[in-house]
C-alpha positions in Angstrom: -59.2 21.0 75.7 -63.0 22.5 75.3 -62.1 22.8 71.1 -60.6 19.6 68.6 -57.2 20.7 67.0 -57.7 22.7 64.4 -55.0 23.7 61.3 -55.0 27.1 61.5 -55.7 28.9 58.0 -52.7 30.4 56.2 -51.8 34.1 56.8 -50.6 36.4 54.7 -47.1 36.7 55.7 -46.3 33.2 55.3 -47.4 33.8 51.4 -44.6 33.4 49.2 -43.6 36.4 47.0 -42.8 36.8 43.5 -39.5 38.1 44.1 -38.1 35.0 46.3 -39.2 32.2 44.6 -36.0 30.3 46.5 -37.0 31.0 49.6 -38.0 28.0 51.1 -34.5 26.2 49.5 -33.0 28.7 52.0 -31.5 28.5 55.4 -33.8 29.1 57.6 -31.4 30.2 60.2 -30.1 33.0 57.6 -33.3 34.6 56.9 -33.5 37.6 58.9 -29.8 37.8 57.5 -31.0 38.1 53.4 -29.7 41.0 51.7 -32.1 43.6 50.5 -32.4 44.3 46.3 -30.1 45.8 45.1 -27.7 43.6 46.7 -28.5 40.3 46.1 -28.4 41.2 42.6 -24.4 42.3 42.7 -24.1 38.9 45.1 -25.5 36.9 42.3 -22.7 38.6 39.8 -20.2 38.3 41.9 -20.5 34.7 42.8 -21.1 33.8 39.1 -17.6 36.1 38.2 -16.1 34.1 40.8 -17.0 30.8 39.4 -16.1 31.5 36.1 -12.9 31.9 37.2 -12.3 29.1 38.6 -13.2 27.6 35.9 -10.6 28.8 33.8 -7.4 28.2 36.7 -8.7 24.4 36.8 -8.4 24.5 33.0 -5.4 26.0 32.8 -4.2 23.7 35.8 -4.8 20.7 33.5 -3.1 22.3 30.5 -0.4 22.7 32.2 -0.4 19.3 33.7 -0.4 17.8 30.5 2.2 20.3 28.9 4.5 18.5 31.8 3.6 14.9 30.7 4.9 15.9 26.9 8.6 14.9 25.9 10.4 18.8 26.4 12.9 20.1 23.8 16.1 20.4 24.4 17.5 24.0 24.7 20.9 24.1 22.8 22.4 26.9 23.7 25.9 28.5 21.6 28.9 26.9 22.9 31.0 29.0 20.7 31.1 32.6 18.6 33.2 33.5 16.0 33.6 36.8 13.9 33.4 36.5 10.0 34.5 39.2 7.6 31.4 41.2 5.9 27.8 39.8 6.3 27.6 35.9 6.5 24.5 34.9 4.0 25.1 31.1 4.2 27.2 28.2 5.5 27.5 24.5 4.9 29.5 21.7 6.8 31.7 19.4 5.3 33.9 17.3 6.9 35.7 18.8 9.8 35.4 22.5 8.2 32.8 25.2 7.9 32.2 27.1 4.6 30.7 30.5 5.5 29.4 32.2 2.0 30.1 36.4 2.8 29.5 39.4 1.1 33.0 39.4 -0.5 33.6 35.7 -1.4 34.0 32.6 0.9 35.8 31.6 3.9 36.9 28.8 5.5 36.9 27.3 9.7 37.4 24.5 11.5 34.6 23.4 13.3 36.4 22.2 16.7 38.2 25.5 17.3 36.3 28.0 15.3 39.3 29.6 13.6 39.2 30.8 10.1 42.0 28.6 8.2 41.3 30.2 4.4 39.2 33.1 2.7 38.8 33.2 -0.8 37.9 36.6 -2.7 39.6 36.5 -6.0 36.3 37.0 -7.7 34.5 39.9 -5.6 31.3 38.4 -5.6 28.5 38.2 -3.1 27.7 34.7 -2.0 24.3 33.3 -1.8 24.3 29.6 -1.3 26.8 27.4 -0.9 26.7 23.2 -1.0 29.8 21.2 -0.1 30.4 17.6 0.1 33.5 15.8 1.7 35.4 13.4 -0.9 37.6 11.7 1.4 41.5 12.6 2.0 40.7 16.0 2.8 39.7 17.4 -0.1 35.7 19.0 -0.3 33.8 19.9 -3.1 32.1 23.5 -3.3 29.4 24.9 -5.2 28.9 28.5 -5.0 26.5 30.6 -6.1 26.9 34.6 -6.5 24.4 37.3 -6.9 24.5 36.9 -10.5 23.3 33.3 -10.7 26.6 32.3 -11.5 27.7 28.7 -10.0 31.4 28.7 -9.0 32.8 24.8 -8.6 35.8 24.8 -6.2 37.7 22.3 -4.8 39.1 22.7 -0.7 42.1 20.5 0.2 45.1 21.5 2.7 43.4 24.5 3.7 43.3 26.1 0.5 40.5 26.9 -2.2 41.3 26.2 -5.7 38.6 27.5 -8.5 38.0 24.4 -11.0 35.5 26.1 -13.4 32.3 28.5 -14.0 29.5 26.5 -15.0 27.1 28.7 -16.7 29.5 31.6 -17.4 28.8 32.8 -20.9 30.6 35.2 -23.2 27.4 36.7 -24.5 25.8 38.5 -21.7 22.6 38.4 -23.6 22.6 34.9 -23.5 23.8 34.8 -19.6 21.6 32.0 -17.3 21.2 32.6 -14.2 20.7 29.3 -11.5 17.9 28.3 -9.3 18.9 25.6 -7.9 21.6 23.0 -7.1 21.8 19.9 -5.3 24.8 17.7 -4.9 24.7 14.1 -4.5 25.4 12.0 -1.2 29.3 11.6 -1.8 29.8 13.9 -3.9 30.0 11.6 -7.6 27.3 13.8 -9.7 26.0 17.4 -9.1 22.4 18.7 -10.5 22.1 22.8 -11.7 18.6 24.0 -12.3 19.6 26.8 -15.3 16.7 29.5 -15.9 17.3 32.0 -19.5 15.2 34.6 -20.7 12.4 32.5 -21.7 13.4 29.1 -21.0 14.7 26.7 -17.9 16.4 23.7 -18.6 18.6 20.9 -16.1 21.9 20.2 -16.2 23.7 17.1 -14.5 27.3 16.6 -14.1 29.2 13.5 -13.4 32.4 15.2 -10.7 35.5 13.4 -11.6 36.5 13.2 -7.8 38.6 10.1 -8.2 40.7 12.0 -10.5 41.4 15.1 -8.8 42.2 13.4 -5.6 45.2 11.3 -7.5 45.9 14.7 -9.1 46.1 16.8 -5.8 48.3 14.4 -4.7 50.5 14.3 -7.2 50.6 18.1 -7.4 49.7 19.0 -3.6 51.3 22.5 -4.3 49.4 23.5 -7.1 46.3 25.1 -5.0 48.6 27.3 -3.0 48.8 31.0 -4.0 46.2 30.7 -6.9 42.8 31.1 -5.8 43.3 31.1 -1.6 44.9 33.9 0.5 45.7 33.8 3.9 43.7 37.1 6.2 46.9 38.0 7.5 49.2 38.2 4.2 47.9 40.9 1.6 46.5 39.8 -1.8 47.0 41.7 -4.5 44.5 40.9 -7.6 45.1 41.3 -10.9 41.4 41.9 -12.1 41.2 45.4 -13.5 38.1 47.2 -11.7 35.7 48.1 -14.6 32.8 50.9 -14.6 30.8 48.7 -17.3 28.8 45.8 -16.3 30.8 44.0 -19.1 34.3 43.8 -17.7 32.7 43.4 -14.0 31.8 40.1 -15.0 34.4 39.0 -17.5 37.4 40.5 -15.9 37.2 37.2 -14.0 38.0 34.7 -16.3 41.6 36.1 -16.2 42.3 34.3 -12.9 44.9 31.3 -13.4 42.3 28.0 -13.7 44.6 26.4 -16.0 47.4 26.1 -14.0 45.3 23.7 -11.6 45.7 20.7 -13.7 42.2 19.5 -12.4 39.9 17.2 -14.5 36.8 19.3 -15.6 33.5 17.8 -14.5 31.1 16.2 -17.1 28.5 17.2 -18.6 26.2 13.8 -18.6 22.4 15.4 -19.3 20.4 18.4 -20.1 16.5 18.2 -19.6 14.7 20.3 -20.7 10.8 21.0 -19.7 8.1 18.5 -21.8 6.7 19.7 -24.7 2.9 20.0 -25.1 1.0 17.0 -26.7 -0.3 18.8 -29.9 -2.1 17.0 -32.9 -0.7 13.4 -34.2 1.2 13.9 -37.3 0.8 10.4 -38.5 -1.3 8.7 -41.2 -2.0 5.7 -39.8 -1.5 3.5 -36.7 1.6 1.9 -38.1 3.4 4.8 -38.3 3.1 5.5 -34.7 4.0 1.8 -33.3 7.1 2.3 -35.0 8.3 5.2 -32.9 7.3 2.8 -30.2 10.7 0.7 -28.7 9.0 -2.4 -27.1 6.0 -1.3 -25.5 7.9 -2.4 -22.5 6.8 1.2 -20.4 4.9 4.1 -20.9 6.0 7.1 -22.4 5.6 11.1 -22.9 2.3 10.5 -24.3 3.6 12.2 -28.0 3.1 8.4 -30.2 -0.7 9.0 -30.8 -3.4 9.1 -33.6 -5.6 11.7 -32.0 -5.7 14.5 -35.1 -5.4 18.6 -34.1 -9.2 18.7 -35.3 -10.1 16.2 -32.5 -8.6 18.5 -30.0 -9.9 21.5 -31.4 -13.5 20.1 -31.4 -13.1 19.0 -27.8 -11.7 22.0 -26.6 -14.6 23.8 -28.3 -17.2 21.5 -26.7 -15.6 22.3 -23.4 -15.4 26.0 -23.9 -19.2 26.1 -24.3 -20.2 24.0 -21.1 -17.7 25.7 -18.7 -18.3 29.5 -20.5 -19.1 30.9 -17.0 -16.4 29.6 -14.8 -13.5 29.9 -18.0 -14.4 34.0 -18.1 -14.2 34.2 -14.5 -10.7 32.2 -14.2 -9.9 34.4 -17.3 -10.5 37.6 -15.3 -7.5 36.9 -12.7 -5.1 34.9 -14.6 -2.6 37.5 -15.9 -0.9 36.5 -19.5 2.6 36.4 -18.5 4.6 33.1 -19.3 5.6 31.3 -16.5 9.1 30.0 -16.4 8.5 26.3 -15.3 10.6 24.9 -12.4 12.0 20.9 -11.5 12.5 19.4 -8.7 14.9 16.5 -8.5 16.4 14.1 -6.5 19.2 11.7 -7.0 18.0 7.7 -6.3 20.5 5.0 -5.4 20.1 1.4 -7.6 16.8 0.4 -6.9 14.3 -2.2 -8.7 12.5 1.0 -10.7 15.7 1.7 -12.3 17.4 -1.4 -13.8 20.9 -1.2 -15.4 22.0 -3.3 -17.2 24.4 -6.6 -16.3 27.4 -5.0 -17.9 27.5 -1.7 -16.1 28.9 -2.1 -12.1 26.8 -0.8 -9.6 28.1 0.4 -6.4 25.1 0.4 -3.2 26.0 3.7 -2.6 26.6 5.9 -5.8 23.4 6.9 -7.5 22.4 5.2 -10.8 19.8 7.7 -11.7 17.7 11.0 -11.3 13.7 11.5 -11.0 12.4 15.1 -12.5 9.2 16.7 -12.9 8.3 19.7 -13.4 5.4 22.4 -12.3 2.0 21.9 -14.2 3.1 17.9 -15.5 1.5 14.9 -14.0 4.6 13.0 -15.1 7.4 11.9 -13.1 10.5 11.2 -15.1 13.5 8.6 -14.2 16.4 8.9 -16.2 19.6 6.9 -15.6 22.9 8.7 -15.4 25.2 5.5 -16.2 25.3 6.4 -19.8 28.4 6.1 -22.6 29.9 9.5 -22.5 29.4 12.0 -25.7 30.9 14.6 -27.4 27.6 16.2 -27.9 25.4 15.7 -25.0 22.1 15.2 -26.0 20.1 18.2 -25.5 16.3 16.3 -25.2 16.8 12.5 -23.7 14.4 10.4 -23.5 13.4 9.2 -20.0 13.9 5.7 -19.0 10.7 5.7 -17.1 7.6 6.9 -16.5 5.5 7.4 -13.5 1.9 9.4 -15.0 0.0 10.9 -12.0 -4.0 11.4 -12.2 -3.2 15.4 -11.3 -0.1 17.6 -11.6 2.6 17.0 -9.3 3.3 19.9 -6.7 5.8 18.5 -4.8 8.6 15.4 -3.7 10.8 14.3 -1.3 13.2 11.3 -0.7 13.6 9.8 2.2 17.7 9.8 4.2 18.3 6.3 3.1 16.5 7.1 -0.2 14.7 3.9 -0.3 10.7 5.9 0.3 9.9 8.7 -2.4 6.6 10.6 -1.5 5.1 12.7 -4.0 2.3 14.9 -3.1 -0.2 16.1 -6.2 -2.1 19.3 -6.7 -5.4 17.7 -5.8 -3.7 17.3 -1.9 -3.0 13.1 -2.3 0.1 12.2 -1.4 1.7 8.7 -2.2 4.9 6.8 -0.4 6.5 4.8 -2.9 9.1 1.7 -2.2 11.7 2.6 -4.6 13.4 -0.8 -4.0 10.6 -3.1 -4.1 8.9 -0.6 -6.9 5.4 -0.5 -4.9 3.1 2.3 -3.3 3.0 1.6 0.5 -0.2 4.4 1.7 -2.3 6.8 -0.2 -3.2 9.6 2.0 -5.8 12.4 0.8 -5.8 15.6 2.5 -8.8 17.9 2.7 -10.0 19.4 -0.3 -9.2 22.9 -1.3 -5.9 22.5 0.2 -2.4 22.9 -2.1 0.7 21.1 -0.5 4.0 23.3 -1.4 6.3 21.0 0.7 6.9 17.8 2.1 9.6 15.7 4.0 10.8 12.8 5.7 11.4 13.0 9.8 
């Protein structure tokens, strides 16, 4: 060679261009193959379009992997199908039998077979809710409730209703309650009405003689036929008059033969009423109160105390003028209609909380008391229901025990073998309590802001 090796200066097509700032991260056999703008542009979308999608299907590939991995629920599907008279608006189980509550009264079938055995309709009422328990020998207990709030205590045995009593039936109208609420005990021994007035709510518990009528439906087995039951293929002929005035409609009833059942009426053991607000002491001095006091043994209603109504009226005063602002504003949306107050209740079997005494007998699976509270009260009351019968049943008892909560209590629940009892407060805590060993197992606080309007054991 005449000339050294050179490197030959750069020429101008070898620049790279604004536009292609990839280029030299590309194939250099698919150059001349490049697409021209616009179309690398729509490439670019397409391919980013198609990614995103694939995206999602592998996503939705492992959901769906992992839905298959989970435990799935069993599809029941109906075995059977049977036609009821009217419109069905409950049903309960008991036993071997199914109580359907209808339109026009009740009815009864069996549950392996489906067939109606008995329909009761003396009283031509609409049935709401029904509870039933099974008392052994083939005989159930019934509560019904109608459209009026009326509870209707029936007794099933040999295929054939039989009306023991109206609870709350009243011969004042005016004065007619109406119920909320009822819950029958495991076995059937006591049964628990919630009761709402005009103005007022109050509980009613009733011990259910259920030894009694079984020794008196077997003495008398015939006395249930033909009174309260009829048969849907014979014809029943009633001997209520139809009235036009809402008067006779509802007393017309009380002509139907309960007397000739020769059942034992159930007992009236307790009627709570709602707590009474803590208002100014009424005492002179401290002695006064500690002898309202039994033994200091528990805590009480908070009523014994020496605060004075000046004290509270000074404090509430003081309060009003630091929370002024947020007091109008709560003001503003609170309307000033009195709020009947509802319980909730459950029935507790014998337990360390509630101690009897030596000389009553306590059977492991009868209940030996209640717990109550009510909305808006941080208490939670225990009262026991083994207590000397009355005459007059005392209209305001005095709980047994107990249980103050740091905020009002929105909600309960007892567990199936009624040993837990959770109670959940307004300010979202809820607390499991050992009713036999009498201890909190967990405190559990939920996020603030949040209100808890049911709970239950799985």
């Amino acid at each position: 060679r005449k000339h050294p090796l050179e490197i030959p200066p750069p020429s101008e097509k070898d620049w790279l261009k604004e536009d292609e700032e990839d280029f030299f991260l590309q194939d250099p056999d698919r150059m001349r193959d490049a697409l021209p703008q616009p179309f690398r542009m729509i490439n670019k979308l397409v391919m980013l379009v198609f990614e995103n999608a694939m995206e999602i299907i592998e996503r939705r590939e492992m959901l769906r992997e992992a839905e298959k991995l989970k435990v799935q629920p069993t599809k029941c599907l109906p075995t059977a199908e049977f036609q009821v008279p009217g419109r069905a608006n409950c049903l309960t189980v008991s036993g071997k039998y199914i109580f359907v509550g209808l339109s026009m009264g009740l009815a009864a079938f069996k549950v392996f077979d489906c067939k109606e055995v008995c329909a009761w309709d003396a009283a031509k009422r609409e049935i709401c809710a029904i509870h039933a328990s099974d008392l052994g020998n083939e005989c159930h207990v019934l509560f019904a409730v109608d459209e009026m709030g009326l509870v209707w205590l029936l007794c099933f045995q040999k295929e054939s209703f039989l009306l023991v009593k109206i609870l709350n039936e009243m011969e004042d109208i005016s004065k007619q309650s109406r119920c909320v609420e009822v819950v029958l005990s495991p076995g059937g021994d006591y049964a628990g009405v919630l009761l709402q007035g005009n103005t007022k709510a109050w509980l009613e518990i009733y011990q259910l003689p259920k030894d009694s009528w079984l020794k008196e439906m077997e003495k008398n087995p015939g006395a249930a036929a033909g009174l309260a039951c009829r048969e849907r293929r014979s014809s029943w002929t009633s001997v209520v008059q139809n009235s036009s005035t809402s008067h006779g409609a509802i007393f017309s009833y009380t002509l139907l033969p309960t007397a000739d059942a020769k059942l034992s009426l159930p007992v009236l053991l307790l009627k709570v009423k709602p707590p009474k607000p803590v208002t100014g002491s009424s005492f002179k001095n401290p002695l006064d109160a500690l002898k309202k006091v039994d033994d200091a043994s528990m805590l009480g209603l908070g009523y014994n105390h020496l605060i004075k109504d000046s004290q509270w009226e000074q404090q509430e005063a003081i309060f009003h003028s630091t929370y002024r602002e947020y007091l109008q504003a709560e003001s503003e949306g609170e309307s000033k209609e009195e709020i009947l107050r509802h319980a909730t209740f459950h029935f507790l079997l014998p337990g360390r909380i509630l101690q009897v005494g030596p000389e009553m007998k306590v059977q492991p699976d009868i209940p030996t008391g209640i717990s109550v509270h009510w909305s808006e009260c941080h208490n939670l009351c225990f009262y026991l229901l083994n207590r000397p019968l009355r005459d007059k049943v005392d209209s305001d008892p005095k709980p047994d025990v107990v249980w103050p909560c740091a905020a009002p209590i929105a909600c309960s629940a007892v567990s199936s073998c009624s040993r837990y009892l959770a109670l959940a407060c307004e300010d979202a805590t809820i607390t499991i309590w050992d009713k036999h060993l009498g201890y909190p197992l967990s405190v559990t606080a939920i996020l603030e802001e949040r209100l808890i309007h049911s709970i239950h054991f799985l």
